[in-house]
py3Dmol code that shows the C-alpha trace and the ligand (Angstrom):
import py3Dmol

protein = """\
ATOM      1  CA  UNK A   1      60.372 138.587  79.097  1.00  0.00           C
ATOM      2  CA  UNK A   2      56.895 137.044  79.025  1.00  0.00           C
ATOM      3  CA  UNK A   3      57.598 134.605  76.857  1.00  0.00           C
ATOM      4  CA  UNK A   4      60.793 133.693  78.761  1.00  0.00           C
ATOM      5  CA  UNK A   5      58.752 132.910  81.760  1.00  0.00           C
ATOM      6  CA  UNK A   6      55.403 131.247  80.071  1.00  0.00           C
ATOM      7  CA  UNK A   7      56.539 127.827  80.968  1.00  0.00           C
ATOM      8  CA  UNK A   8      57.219 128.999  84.101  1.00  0.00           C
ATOM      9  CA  UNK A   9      53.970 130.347  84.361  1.00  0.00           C
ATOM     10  CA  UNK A  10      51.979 127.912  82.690  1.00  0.00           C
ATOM     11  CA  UNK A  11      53.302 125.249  85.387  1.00  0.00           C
ATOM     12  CA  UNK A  12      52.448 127.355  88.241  1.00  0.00           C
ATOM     13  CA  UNK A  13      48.462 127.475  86.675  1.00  0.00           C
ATOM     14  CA  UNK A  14      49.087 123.542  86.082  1.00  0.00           C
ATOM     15  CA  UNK A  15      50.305 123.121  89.993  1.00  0.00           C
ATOM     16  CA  UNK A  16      47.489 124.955  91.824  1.00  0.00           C
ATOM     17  CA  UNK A  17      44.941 123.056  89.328  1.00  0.00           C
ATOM     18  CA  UNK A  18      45.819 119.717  90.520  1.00  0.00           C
ATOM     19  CA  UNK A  19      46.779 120.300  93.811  1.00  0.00           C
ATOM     20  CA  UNK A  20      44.148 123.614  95.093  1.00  0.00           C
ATOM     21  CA  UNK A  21      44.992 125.359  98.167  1.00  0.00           C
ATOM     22  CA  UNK A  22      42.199 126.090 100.536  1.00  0.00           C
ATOM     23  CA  UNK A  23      40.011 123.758  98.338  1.00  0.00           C
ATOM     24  CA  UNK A  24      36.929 122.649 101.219  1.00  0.00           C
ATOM     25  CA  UNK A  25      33.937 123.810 102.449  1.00  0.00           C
ATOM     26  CA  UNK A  26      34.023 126.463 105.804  1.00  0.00           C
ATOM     27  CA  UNK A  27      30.948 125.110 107.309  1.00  0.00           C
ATOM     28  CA  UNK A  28      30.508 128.278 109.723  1.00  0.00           C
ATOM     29  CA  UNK A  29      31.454 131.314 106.964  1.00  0.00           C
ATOM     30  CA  UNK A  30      30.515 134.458 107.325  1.00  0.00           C
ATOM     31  CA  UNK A  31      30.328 134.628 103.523  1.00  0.00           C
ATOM     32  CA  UNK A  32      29.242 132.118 101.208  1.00  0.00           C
ATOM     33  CA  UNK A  33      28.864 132.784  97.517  1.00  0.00           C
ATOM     34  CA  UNK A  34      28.267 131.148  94.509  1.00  0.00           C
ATOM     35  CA  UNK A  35      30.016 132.148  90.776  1.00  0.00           C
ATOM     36  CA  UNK A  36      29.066 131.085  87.818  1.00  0.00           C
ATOM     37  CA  UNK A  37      30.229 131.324  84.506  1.00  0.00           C
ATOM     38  CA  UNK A  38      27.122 130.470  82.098  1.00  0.00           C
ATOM     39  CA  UNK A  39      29.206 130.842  79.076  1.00  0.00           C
ATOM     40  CA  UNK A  40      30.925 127.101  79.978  1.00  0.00           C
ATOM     41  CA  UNK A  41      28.719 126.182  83.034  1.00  0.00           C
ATOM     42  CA  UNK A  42      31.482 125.951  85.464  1.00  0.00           C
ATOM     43  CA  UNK A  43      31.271 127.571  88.769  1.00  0.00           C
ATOM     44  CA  UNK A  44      32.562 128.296  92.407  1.00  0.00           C
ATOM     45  CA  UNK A  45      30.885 128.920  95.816  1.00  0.00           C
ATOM     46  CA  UNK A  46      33.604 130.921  98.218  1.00  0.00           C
ATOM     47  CA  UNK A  47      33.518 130.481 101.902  1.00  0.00           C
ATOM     48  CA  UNK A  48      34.856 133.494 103.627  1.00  0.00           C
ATOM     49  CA  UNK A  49      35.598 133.729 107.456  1.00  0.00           C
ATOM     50  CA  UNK A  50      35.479 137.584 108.841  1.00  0.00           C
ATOM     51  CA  UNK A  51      37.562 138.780 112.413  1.00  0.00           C
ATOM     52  CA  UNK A  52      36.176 142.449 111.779  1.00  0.00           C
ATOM     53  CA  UNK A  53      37.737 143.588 108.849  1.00  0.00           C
ATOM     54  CA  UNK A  54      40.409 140.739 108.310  1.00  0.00           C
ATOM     55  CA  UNK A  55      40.051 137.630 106.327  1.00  0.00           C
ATOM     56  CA  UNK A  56      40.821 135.234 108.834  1.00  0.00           C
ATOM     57  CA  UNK A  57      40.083 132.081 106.244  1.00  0.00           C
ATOM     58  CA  UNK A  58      38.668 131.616 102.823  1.00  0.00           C
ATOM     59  CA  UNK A  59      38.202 128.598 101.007  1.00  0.00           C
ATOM     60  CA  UNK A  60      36.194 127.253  97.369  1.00  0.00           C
ATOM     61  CA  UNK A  61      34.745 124.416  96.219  1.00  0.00           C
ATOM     62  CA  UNK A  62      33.351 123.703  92.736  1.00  0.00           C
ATOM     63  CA  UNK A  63      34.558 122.594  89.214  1.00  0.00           C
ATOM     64  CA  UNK A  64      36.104 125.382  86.772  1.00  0.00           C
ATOM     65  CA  UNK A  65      38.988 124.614  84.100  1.00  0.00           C
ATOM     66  CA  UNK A  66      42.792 125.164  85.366  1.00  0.00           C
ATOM     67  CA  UNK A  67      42.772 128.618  84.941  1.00  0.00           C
ATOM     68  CA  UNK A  68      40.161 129.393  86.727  1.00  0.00           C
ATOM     69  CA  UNK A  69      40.808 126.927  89.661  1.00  0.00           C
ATOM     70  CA  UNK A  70      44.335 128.364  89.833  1.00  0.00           C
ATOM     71  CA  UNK A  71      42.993 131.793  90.444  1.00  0.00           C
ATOM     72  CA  UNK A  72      40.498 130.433  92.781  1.00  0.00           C
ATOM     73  CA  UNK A  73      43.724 128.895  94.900  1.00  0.00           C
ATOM     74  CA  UNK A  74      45.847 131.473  94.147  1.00  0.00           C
ATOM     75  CA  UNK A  75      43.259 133.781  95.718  1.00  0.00           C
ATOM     76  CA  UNK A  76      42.745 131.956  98.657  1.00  0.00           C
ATOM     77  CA  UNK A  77      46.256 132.008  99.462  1.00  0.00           C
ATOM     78  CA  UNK A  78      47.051 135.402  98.678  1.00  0.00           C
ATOM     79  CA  UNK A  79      44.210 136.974 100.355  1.00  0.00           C
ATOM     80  CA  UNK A  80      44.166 134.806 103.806  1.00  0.00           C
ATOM     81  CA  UNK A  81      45.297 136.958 107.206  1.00  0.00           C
ATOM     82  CA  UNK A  82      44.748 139.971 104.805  1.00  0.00           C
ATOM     83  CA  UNK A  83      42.289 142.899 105.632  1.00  0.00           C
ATOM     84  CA  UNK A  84      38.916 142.868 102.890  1.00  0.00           C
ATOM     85  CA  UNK A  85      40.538 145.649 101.294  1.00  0.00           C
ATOM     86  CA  UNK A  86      43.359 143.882  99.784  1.00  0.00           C
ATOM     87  CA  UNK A  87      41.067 141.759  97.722  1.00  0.00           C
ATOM     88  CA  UNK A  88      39.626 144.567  96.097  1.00  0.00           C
ATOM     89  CA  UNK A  89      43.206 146.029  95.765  1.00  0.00           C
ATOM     90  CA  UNK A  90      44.541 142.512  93.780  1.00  0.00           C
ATOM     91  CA  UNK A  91      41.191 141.738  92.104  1.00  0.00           C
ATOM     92  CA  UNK A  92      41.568 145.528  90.098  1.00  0.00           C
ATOM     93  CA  UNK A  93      44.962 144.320  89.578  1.00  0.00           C
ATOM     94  CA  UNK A  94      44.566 140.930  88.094  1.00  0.00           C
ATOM     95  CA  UNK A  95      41.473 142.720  86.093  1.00  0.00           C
ATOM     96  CA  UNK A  96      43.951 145.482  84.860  1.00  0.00           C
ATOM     97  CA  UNK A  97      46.643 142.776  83.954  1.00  0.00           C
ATOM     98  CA  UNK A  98      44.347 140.833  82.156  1.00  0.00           C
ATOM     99  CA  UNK A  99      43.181 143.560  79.831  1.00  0.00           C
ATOM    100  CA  UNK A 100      46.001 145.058  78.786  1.00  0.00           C
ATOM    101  CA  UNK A 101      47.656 144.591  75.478  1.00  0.00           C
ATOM    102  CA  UNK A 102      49.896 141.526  75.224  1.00  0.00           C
ATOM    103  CA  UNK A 103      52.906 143.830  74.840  1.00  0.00           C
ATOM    104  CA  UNK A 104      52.447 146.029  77.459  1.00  0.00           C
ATOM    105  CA  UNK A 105      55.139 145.576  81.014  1.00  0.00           C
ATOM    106  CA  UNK A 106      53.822 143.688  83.147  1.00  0.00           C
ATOM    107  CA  UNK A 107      54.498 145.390  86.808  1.00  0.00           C
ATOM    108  CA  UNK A 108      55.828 141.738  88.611  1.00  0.00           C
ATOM    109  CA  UNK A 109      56.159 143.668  91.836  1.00  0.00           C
ATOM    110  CA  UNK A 110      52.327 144.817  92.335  1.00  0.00           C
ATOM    111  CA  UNK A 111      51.220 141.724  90.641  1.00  0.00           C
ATOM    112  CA  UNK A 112      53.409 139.380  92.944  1.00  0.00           C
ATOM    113  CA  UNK A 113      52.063 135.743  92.053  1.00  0.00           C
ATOM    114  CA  UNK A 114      48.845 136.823  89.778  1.00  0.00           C
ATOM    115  CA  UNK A 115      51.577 137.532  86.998  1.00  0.00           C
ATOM    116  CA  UNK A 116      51.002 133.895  86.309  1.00  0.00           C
ATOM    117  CA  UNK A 117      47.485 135.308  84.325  1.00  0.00           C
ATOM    118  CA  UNK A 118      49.707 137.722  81.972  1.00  0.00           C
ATOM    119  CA  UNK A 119      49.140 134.821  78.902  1.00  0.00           C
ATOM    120  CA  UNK A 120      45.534 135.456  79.170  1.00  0.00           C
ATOM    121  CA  UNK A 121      45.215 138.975  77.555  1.00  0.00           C
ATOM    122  CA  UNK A 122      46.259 136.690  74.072  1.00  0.00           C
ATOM    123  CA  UNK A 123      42.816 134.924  74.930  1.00  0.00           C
ATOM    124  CA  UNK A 124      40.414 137.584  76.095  1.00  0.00           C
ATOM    125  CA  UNK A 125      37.771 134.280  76.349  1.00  0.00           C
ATOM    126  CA  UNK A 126      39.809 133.240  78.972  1.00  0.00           C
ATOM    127  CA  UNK A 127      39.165 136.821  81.163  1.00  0.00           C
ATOM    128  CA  UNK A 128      35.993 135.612  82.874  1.00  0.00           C
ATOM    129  CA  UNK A 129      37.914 132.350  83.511  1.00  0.00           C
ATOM    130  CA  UNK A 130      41.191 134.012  85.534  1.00  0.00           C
ATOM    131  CA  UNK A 131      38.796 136.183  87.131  1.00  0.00           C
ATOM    132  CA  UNK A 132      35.292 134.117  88.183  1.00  0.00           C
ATOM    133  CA  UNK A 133      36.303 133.440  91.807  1.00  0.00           C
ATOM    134  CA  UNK A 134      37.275 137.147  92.013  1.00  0.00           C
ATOM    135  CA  UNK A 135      34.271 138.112  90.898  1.00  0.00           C
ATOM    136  CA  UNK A 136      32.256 136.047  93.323  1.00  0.00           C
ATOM    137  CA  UNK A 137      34.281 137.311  96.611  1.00  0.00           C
ATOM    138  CA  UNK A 138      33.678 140.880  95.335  1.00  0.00           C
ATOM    139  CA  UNK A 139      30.108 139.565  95.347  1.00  0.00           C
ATOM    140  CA  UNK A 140      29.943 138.208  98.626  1.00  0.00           C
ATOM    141  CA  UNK A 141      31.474 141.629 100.152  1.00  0.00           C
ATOM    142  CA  UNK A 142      28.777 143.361  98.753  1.00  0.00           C
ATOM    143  CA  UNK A 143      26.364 140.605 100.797  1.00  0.00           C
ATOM    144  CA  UNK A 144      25.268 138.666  97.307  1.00  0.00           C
ATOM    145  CA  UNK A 145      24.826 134.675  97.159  1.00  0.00           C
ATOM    146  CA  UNK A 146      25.257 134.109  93.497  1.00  0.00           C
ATOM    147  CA  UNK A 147      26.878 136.394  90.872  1.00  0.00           C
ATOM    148  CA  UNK A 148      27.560 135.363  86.992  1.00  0.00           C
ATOM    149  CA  UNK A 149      30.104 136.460  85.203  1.00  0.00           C
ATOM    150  CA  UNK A 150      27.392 137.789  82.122  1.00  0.00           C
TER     151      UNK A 150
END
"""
ligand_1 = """\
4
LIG
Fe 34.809 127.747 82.375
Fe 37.248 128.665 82.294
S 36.258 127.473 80.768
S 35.722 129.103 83.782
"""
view = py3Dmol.view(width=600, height=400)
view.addModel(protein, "pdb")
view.setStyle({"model": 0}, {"cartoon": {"style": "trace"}})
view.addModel(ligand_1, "xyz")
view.setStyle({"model": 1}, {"stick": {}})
view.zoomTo()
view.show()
């Protein structure tokens, strides 16, 4: 089944690398935080827009390597219009996805569009890559500027 849809996958990572969604600056955030991964140098700052508890626009900027741009835009999109909670909600389920053993299900439903990631648990290297820009909103929830992924 996962191997069946890796191409699939793969070319979803590809698309959102070349062509980012939500990829500019929000020069009046609420929350503006920088991620870093020191292990290749790449990083992202996230620009987050509050209405009380909502997420009423988010947006990156930065340089990272496909995977971790496509989780960067993949984030953006999936979390804007949401409440704050639901990023906490999909970031422990991209975490848990990307994990797990290789063979385990993968549960497409809960996952929706971050089952794209499930090739990653064959390169645990690549963890702090799918997961950098997560890392950084949690960060700028909990009122941090920077945050590395060491
Ligand atoms: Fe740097 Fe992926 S290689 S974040």
């Amino acid at each position: 089944m996962i191997t069946g849809n890796r191409a699939l996958y793969e070319q979803v990572i590809l698309e959102h690398n070349k062509t980012p969604r939500n990829f500019r600056e929000i020069e009046d955030a609420d929350r503006k935080v920088e991620g870093y991964n020191p292990l290749c140098g790449d990083h992202f700052t996230i620009f987050v827009k509050l209405d009380g508890d909502t997420i009423a626009d988010i947006s990156f900027s930065g340089k990272g390597c496909a995977i971790s741009k496509a989780s960067a835009s993949l984030m953006t999109a999936m979390l804007k219009g949401k409440p704050k909670s639901e990023a906490e909600t999909l970031f422990n389920r991209l975490h848990d996805l990307v994990t797990s053993n290789p063979d385990d299900p993968v549960d497409e439903k809960a996952l929706g569009k971050l089952q794209v990631f499930s090739g990653v648990r064959e390169y645990p290297v690549r963890i702090k890559c799918a997961t950098l820009a997560w890392h950084a909103l949690a960060a700028a929830f909990e009122g941090k500027e920077e945050v590395s992924t060491e």
